[in-house]
Steps between C-alpha positions, in 0.01 A plus 500: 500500500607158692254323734573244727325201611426541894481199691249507745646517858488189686468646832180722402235257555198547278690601204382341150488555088212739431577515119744527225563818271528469157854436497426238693654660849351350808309748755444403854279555757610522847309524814559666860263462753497572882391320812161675518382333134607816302617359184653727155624358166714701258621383166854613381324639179499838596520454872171494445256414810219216411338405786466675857316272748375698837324303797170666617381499816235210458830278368420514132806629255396744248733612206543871504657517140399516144715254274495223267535079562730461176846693373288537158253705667774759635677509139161524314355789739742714336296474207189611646353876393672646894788237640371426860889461596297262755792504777783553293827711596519806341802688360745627390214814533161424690243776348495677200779713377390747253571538130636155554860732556692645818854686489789396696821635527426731190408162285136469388400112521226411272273203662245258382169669422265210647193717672389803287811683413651398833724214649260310770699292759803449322425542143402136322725205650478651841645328831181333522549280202855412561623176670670529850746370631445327861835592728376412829250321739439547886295224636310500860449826691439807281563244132641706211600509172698670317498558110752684256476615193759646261312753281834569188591856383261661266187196633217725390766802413529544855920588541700296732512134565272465857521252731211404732414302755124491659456291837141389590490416895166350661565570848259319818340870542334443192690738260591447167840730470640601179885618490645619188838603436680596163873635337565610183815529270372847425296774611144379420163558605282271713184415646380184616189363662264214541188478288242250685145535491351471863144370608476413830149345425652262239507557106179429424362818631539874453733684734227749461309405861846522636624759714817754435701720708820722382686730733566758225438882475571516121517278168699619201315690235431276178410587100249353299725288437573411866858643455634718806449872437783600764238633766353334770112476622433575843221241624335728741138446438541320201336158372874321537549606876525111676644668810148365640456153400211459158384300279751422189428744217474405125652566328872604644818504317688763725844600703453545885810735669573299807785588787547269732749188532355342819154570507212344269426685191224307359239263626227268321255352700203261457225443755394216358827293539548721834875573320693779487861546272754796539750633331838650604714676281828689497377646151360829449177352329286232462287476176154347557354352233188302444456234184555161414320456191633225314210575218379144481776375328671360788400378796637522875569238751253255575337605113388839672405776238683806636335846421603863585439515793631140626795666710678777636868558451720691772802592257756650770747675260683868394277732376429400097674717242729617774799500241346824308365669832834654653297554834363152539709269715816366348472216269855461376737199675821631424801226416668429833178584697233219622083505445323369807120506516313306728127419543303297775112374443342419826225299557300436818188378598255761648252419846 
């Protein structure tokens, strides 16, 4: 596979060398930030989100995500017992697909077994540990940027050569938005999604005191072995029904259905920072997840010890293992056909 040096953008302000990979490839940082002191940084290894600054009401910034200071950290954590994926892009297949095999087009496609006879988020070099590409930069109003990624035929024994590009905006309303868009060569499956860790009370605390809300009716029935059974849960007086705002639960690893484009689907809030973060999805679920644990052989930013319940992930996706469920929502991208998934996280101070 070729890989290209990226020079960082002169018109992005904020942008600097975070590390080098072992090849010796340079990864940047880059940083958007909007007039009311809400700052992000995202390296282009993995499109992966580091740092996400939000200003409280008494003026402070907090950072709302789990991540690492060094470029080491993010390539060792894949090491670790469970990879955090600390706010990584995830593809070509968010979730687990089971038997580590799906059929398409009368071909059986054998993938990486990486998670207990499954392929987890992509199978073993997922888009999380690949280096991006940086195509474009918006400064001012609403700053952007846009990364692309080329993923080759066969990457992972996924068919088809896909082309994406993921655009992070930071707009004055205080959204992060996520835009992704892919092509393929070939008919292909795909999933993509955003794996950051949220705590609005900073990192070194549990999300545990924090607050969740979900507007969902059902969540899709699991295994032992957290692998979809093809039926879905209704949530009517069950421990997983957020339609009235709780305490986060431990622990959760778990697929929310979801249906709506324009309204919030998920909320997080913490009374002690007086913040509150939505989500906004055109997806038909978002996983929740709690963890974090980095099993003290790494440590987080600031030489925080993460543990499992250090953050909650929103994972706004396709249902997992939708390729062998014929009644879950299409996951195939057809050649000549376009993938478009966007995400917004919200974040606004509450009175």
């Amino acid at each position: 596979m070729k890989t290209k040096h990226i020079a960082a953008p002169q018109n992005l302000s904020g942008s600097k060398l975070f590390g080098l990979m072992p090849n010796n490839e340079e990864i940047y940082s880059f940083e958007l930030a909007n007039k009311n002191g809400m700052k992000v940084q995202i390296i282009n290894y993995g499109a992966t989100v580091t740092s996400l600054q939000i200003p409280l009401s008494n003026g402070k910034l907090t950072d709302v995500v789990l991540g690492f200071d060094t470029l080491e950290s993010y390539l060792e954590s894949y090491a670790l017992p469970t990879p955090p994926y600390f706010g990584t892009t995830v593809g070509r297949y968010a979730g687990r697909i089971n038997k580590a095999s799906f059929t398409l087009n009368d071909k059986i496609f054998e993938l990486p077994d990486n998670n207990n006879g499954t392929t987890l988020h992509g199978g073993n070099f997922g888009f999380g540990r690949k280096v991006w590409e940086v195509t474009n930069t918006t400064s001012g109003k609403d700053s952007a940027i846009t990364f692309s990624l080329l993923s080759e035929d066969s990457d992972e024994n996924f068919p088809g050569e896909l082309q994406v590009y993921l655009t992070y905006t930071l707009t004055e309303e205080n959204e992060l938005k996520l835009e992704y868009k892919a092509t393929t060569t070939d008919d292909t499956i795909i999933n993509l999604t955003n794996h950051s860790y949220f705590n609005l009370n900073g990192a070194d605390s549990s999300v545990l005191d924090q607050e969740l809300y979900i507007e969902s009716v059902q969540i899709v029935e699991t295994n032992d072995h957290n692998i979809p059974t093809g039926q879905l849960i209704t949530l009517e007086d069950h421990e997983f029904d957020f339609r009235t705002p709780k305490r986060c639960p431990f622990p959760i690893d778990t697929s929310f259905v979801v249906h709506s484009e324009t309204d919030v689907i998920a909320k997080l809030i913490s009374s002690k920072n007086n913040l509150q973060m939505s989500v906004y999805t055109d997806q038909p679920i978002v996983h929740v997840y709690i963890g974090g644990n980095c099993f003290n052989q790494l440590k987080g930013k600031d030489n925080v010890a993460y543990h499992s319940s250090s953050g909650i992930c929103f994972e706004t996706q396709n249902f997992p293992d939708a390729p062998n469920h014929k009644h879950f929502p299409n996951s195939v991208l057809r050649k000549g056909e376009e993938y478009r998934q966007r995400t917004v996280y919200r974040f606004e101070n509450l009175n």
